[in-house]
ZAMARGU-4260 file (C-alpha; in steps of 0.2 Angstrom, whole numbers, plus 5000, padded with zeros to 4 digits):
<rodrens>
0) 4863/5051/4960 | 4869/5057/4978 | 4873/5075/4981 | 4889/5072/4982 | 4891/5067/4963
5) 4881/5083/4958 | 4896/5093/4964 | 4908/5083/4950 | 4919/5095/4937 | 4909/5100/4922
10) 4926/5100/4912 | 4927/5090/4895 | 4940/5076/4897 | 4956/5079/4900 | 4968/5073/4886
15) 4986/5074/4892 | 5000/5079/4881 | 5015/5069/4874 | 5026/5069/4890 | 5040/5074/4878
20) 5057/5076/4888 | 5055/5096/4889 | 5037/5096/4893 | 5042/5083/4908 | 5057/5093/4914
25) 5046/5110/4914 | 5033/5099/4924 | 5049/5095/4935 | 5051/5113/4940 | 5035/5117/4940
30) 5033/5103/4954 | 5049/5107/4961 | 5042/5125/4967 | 5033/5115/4981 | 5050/5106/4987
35) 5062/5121/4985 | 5054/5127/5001 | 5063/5110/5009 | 5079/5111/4998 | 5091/5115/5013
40) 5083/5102/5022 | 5084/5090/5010 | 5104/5092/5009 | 5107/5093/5027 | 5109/5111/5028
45) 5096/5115/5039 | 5086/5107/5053 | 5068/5099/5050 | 5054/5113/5052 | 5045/5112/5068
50) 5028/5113/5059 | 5021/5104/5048 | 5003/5101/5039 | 5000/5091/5023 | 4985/5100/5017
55) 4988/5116/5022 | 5008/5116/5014 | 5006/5103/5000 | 4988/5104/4994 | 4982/5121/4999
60) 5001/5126/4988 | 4995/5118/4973 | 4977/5125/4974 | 4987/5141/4971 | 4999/5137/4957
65) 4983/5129/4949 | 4973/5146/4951 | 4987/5155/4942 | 4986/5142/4926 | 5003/5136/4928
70) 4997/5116/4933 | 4991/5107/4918 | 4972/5103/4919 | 4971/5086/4923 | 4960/5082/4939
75) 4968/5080/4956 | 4958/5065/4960 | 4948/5058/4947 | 4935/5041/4954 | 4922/5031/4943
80) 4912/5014/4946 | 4906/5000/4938 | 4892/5009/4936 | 4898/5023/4924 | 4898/5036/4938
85) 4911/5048/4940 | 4918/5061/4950 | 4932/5073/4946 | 4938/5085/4958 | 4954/5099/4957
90) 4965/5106/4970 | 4954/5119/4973 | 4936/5111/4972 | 4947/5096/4986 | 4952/5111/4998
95) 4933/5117/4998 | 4926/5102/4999 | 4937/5096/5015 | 4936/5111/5023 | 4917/5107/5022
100) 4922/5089/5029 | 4932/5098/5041 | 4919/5107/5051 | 4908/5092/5051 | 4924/5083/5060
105) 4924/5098/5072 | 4909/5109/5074 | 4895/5095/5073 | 4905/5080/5080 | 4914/5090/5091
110) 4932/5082/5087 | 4949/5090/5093 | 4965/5090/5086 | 4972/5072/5094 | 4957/5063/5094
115) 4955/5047/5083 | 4944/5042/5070 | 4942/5026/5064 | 4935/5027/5043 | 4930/5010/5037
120) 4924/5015/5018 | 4926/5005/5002 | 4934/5017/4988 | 4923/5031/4987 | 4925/5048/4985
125) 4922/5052/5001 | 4938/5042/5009 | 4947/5057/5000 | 4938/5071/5008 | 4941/5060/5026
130) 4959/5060/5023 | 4960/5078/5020 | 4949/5084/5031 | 4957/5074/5047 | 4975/5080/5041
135) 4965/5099/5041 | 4960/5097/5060 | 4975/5089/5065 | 4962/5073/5068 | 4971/5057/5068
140) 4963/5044/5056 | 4965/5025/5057 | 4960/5018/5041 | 4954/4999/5044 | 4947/4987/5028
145) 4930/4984/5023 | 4929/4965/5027 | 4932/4967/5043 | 4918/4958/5060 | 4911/4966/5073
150) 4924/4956/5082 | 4939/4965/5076 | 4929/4983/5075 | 4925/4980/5095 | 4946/4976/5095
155) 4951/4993/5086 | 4938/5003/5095 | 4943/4998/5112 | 4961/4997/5108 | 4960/5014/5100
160) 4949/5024/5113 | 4943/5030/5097 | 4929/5046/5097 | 4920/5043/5081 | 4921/5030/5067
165) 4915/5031/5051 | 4906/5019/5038 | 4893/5014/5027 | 4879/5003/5028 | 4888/4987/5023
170) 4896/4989/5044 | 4885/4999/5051 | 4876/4983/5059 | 4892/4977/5066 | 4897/4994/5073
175) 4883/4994/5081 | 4882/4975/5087 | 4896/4982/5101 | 4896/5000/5101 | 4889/4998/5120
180) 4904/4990/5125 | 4915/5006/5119 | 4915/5018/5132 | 4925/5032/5120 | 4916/5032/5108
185) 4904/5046/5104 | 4899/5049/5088 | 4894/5039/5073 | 4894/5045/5055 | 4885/5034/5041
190) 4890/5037/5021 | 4873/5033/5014 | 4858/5040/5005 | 4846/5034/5018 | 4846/5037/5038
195) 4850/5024/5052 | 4844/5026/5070 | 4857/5032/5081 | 4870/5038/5067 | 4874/5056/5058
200) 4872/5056/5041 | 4887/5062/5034 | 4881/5069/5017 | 4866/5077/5023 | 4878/5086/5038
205) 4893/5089/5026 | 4882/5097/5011 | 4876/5110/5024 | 4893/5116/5030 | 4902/5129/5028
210) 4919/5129/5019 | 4925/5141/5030 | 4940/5132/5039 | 4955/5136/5047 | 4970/5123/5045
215) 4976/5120/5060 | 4997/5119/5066 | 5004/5102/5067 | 5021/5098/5074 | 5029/5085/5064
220) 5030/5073/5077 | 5012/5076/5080 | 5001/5059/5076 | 4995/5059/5060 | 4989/5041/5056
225) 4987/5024/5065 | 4987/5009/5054 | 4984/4993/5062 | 4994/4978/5057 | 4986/4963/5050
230) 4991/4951/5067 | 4999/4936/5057 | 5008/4934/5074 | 4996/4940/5087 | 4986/4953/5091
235) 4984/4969/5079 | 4997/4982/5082 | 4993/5000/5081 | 5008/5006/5071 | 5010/5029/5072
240) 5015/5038/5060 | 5017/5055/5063 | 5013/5072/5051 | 5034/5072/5046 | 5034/5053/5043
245) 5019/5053/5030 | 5018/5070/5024 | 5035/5079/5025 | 5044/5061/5021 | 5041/5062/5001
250) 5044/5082/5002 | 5063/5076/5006 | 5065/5059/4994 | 5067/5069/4977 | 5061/5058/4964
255) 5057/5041/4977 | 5047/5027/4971 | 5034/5035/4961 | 5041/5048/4950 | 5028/5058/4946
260) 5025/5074/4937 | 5009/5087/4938 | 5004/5079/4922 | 5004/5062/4926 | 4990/5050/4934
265) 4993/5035/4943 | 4981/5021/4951 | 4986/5011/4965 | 4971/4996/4968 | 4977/4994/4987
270) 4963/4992/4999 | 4959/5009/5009 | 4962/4999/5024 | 4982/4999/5021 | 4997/5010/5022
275) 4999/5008/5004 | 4984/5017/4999 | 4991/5031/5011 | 5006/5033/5001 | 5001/5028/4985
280) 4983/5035/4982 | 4986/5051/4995 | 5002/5056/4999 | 5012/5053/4988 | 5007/5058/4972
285) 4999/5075/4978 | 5017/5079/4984 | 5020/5081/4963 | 5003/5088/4960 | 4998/5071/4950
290) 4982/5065/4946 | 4974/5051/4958 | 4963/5041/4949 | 4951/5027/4958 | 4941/5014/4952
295) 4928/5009/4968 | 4930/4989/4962 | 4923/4978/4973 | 4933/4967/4970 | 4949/4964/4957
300) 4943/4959/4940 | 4955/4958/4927 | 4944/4962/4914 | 4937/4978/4922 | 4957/4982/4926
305) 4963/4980/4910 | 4948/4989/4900 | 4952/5003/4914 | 4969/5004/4907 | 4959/5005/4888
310) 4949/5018/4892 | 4958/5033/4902 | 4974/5040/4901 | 4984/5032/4916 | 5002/5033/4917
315) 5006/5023/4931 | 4999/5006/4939 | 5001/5000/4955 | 4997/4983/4961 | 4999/4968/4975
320) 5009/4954/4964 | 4992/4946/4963 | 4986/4957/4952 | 4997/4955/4938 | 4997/4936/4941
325) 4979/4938/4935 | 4982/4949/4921 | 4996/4939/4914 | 4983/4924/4911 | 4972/4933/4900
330) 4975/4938/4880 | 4984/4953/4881 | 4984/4956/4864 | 4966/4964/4862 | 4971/4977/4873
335) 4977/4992/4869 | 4982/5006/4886 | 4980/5022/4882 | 4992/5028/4890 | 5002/5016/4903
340) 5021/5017/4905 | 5027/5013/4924 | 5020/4998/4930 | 5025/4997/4951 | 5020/4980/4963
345) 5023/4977/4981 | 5018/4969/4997 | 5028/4954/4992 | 5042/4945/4981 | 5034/4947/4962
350) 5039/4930/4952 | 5051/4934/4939 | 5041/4921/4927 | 5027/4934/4929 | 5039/4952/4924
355) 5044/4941/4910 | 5027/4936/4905 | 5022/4957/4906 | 5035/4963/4898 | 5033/4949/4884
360) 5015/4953/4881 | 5013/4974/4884 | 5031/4979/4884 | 5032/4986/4902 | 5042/4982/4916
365) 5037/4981/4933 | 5047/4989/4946 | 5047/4982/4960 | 5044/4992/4979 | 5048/4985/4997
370) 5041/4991/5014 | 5031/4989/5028 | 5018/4997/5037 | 5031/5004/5049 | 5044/5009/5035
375) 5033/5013/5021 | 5043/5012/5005 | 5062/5007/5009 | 5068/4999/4994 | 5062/5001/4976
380) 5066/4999/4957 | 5067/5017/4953 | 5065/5022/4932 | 5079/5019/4925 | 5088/5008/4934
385) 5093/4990/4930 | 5079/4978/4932 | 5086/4963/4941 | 5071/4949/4940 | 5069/4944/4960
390) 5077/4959/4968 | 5066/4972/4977 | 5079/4988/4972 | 5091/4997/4981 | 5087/5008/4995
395) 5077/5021/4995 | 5080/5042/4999 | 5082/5043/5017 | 5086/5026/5020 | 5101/5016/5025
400) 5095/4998/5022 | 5108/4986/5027 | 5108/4966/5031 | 5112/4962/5048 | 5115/4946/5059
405) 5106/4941/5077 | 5119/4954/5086 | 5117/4968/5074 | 5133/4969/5064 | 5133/4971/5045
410) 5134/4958/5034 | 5145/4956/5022 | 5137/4957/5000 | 5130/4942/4997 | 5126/4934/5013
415) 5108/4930/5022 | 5103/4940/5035 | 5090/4951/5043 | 5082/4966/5031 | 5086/4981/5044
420) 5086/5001/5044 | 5098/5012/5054 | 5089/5021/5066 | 5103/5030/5075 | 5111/5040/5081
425) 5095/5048/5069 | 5080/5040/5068 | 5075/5041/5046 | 5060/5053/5046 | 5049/5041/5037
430) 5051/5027/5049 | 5036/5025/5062 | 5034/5032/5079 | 5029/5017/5087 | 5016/5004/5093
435) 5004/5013/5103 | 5004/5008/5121 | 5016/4994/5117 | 5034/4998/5120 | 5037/4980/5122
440) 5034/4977/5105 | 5042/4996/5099 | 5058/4992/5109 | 5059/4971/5100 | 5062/4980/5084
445) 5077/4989/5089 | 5093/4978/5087 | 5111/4988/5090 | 5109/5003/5078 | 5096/4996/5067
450) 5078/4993/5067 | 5072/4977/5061 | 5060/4974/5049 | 5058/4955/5054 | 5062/4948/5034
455) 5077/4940/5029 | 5087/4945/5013 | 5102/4947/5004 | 5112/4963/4997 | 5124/4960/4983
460) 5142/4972/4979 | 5129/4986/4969 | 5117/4987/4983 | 5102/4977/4977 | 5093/4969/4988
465) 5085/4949/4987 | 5069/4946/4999 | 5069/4926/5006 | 5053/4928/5016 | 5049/4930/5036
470) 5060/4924/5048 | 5045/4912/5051 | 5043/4909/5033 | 5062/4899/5032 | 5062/4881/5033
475) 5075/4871/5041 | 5074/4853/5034 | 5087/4840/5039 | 5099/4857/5043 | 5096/4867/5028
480) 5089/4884/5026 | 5076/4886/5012 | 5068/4901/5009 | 5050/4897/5000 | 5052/4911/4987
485) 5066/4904/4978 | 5055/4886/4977 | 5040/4898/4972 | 5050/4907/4957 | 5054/4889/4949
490) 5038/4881/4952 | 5029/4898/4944 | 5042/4895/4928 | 5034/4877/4926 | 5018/4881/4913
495) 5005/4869/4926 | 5006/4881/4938 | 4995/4900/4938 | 5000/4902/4957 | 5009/4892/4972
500) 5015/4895/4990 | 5027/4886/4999 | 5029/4881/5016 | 5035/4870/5030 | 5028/4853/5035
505) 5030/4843/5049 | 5040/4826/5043 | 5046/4813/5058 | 5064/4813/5048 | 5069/4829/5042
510) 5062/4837/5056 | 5053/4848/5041 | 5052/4850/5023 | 5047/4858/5009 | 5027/4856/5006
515) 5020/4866/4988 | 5000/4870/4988 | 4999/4871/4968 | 4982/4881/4959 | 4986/4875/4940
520) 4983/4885/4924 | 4968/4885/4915 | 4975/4875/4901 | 4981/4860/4909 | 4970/4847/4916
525) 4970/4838/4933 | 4968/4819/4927 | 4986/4813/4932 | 4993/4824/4946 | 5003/4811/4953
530) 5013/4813/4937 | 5012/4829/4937 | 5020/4832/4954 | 5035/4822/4949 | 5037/4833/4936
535) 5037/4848/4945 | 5047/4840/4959 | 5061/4838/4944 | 5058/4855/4939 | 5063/4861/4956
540) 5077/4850/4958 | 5086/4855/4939 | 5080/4875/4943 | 5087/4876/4959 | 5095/4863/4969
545) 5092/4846/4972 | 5087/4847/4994 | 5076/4863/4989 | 5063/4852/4979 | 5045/4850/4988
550) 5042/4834/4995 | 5024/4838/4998 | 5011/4844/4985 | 4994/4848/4987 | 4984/4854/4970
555) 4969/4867/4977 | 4957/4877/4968 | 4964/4896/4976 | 4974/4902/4988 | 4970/4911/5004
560) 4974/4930/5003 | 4974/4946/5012 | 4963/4959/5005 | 4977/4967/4999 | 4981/4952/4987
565) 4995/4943/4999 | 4995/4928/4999 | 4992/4919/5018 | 5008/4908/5020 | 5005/4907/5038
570) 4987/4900/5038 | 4995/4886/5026 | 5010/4885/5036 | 4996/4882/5052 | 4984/4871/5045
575) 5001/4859/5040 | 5006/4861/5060 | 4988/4858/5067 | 4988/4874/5074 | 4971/4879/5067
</rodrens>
């Protein structure tokens, strides 16, 4: 077992309590002794602070209220494997052991506050310690997925004049294969047991160190993370965030998507590539002193997800939509959570077949979230609130979401438009800072007062908001706007069909139409698809209306996804168009 697992708690396992309404509430204040510091900001009162630093006025805070015994004595981070390995860390064995990280960062690899790091890592403990440990030096990480070539790595290095990157031996090959042709970059750093010519070893450095650190002073608007997007339409873009629109954001959104308390543990199975890990396994729930719990998964299995659930207490589960199309198709009934009750999915339109098919067979609702990688969470299904089945929520804290037209005017309730977020006179704190060395791009998101998120949608008289897809998603057959949701959610209703996406095809009369890639359930058999696409094109036409049917289906074995579990409309969309 590496050294890094020798250093796990020796506690028993943590049982939780009932989270009774009295105990929650005392959990409330208890957490609410971190925001009351930002109270006045958080009203208006009082202008944003100048200074800003997630670990040392978030974590470093909750170190201390768990030293006095007033947190409950669940983990802050608790990881396993697939192996039966574990590792469970407080707030006060995560500050020692980042400050460790830290040094490593700046004494050995000689980092300074504004240099970049890229940190390719599958889940494993040591992406946390990273995190933390870049936010301690004022070092700004760029998090980038574990499937990615040498290709894209040479792309993010170059286009990042990044100083050091970070892996394991999975890319360590590739990193190499075109490290000559990165003229910033200086230091490698390997995760592994073993030594690789030309690389620091990061355990063997980092078990060495001193814990001895000093958290250095960021300004809000400092850089704190670059995410680069996934280039569906072009070249990656690296999106900023800053240390105010990660860190300080959730500080200032009250209850937001999450709603955590210190006794509460919450998995989010997003990729370590993607903003959503940032916020939903970082950020975010630290903000409320809850427990971040990982499983490393290579890969999404619902068996492994749902005896997860079975065997520790997790309260709440976050997913791509993907996910829970998987779980739904398995017998539910032989599971038992132990302690699941907020079930959250985002990173696109979840099918309200599937919410109904959950909540049918565990009882749960999921609630959906919105965002992107420049916005973070901006709409959400909060606890408590009314669970329409295909809107995304209302607006989030910070937020004014409105839908505009082409010239930036407000729509009126009920009519399509472009998903958009007011940006001025006051920029919203959790919204990017830009795209690096690209204010071309930065300056085409701005329309009127608004920044445009590039997705169509409606909003109805009570604020909730519908998602139609990307304003490259819409087809336009014989005049008519279709968005491929709406033909998705009928088509997911039809018990043939386990998963589908819809998109445009080229058709010498209509100019386009509707086209359907089908993968069919399990139980139903593939002998007569002609009839079974005339039975689905009927489907369409009774569920929705008549010009929205597909004209086109083609039955396939899966559907291309992101890593992330999205599904990849605009490979479909270009294979249809011969752009390939």
């Amino acid at each position: 077992m590496r050294w890094l697992f020798k250093l796990q708690t020796l506690k028993s396992l943590w049982t939780p309590k009932p989270p009774n309404r009295t105990f929650r509430g005392h959990l409330r204040l208890l957490a609410s002794d971190i925001h009351s510091q930002y109270e006045t900001v958080r009203r208006g009162e009082q202008e944003l602070p100048q200074y800003f630093n997630f670990a040392h006025d978030v974590l470093d805070k909750w170190s201390e209220i768990e030293k006095s015994g007033k947190r409950p004595s669940n983990p802050a981070f608790w990881w396993i494997d697939e192996k039966g390995q574990e590792v469970k860390w407080s707030f006060e064995e995560l500050g020692f052991l980042s400050r460790k990280v830290a040094n490593v960062l700046t004494k050995v690899c000689g980092l300074q506050k504004g240099d970049r790091v890229i940190v390719i890592l599958p889940r494993v403990p040591e992406w946390w310690l990273v995190n933390v440990a870049c936010m301690r030096a004022g070092i700004v990480l760029i998090p980038g997925i574990s499937q990615l070539s040498a290709k894209d790595i040479l792309y993010r290095l170059q286009a990042s004049k990044a100083r050091c990157i970070i892996t394991d031996d999975t890319l360590a090959p590739a990193v190499d294969s075109v490290a000559s042709e990165c003229q910033f970059l200086k230091t490698k750093l390997i995760v592994s047991e073993g030594s690789r010519e030309g690389w620091l070893n990061f355990t063997d450095l980092y078990k060495n160190q001193s814990a001895d650190h000093s958290c250095v002073k960021t300004r809000i608007q400092d850089s704190m993370s670059i995410f680069f997007t996934s280039g569906t339409t072009g070249s990656p873009k690296m999106t900023e965030h800053s240390q105010g629109s990660l860190g300080l954001r959730p500080l200032l959104s009250e209850r937001y998507w999450l709603d955590l308390t210190p006794s509460d543990m919450v998995w989010s199975t997003s990729d370590t590539g993607w903003i959503l890990a940032s916020l939903g396994s970082v950020l975010d729930p630290w903000v409320f002193g809850a427990c971040i719990f990982i499983h490393k998964l290579p890969q999404i299995e619902p068996a492994a997800i749902l005896n997860t659930l079975c065997r520790f207490p997790i309260d709440t589960l976050v997913g791509a939509p993907t996910l829970f199309r998987m779980l739904v198709q398995n017998d539910l009934s032989s599971y038992k959570f132990m302690n699941l009750k907020h079930c959250l999915s985002g990173g696109e339109p979840l099918n309200p077949e599937v919410m109904e098919q959950w909540k049918s067979k565990t009882g749960l609702d999921i609630h959906e979230v919105y965002g992107q990688t420049e916005t973070g969470v901006i709409c959400s299904v909060f606890k408590g609130m009314k669970i329409i089945p295909g809107s995304m929520g209302k607006a989030a804290p910070l937020y004014d979401v409105q839908i505009i037209d082409k010239n930036g005017n407000i729509l009126p309730p009920g009519q399509q438009g472009e998903i958009a977020v007011r940006s001025k006179p006051r920029r919203p704190l959790g919204l990017f800072s830009g795209y690096v060395d690209n204010p071309k791009k930065t300056g085409e998101t701005e329309r009127g007062d608004f920044y445009v998120t590039g997705d169509r949608g409606t909003m109805d008289e009570d604020g909730y908001f519908q998602f139609f897809g990307r304003d490259d998603d819409i087809i336009i057959s014989s005049g008519y706007r279709i968005g491929p949701f709406e033909v998705e959610n009928a088509l997911i209703e039809h018990p043939a069909v386990a998963e589908t996406a819809v998109v445009s095809s080229p058709d010498p009369l209509r100019g386009e139409v509707v086209k359907a890639f089908v993968v069919l359930s399990p139980a139903f058999s593939s002998s007569d698809l002609q009839s079974l696409t005339s039975d689905l094109q009927e489907h369409v036409k009774k569920t929705t209306a008549p010009y929205k049917y597909p004209r086109k289906v083609e039955f396939v074995q899966e559907l291309p996804k992101t890593l992330t579990g999205k599904i990849k409309r605009n490979e479909l969309r270009n294979k249809e168009w011969g752009r390939m």
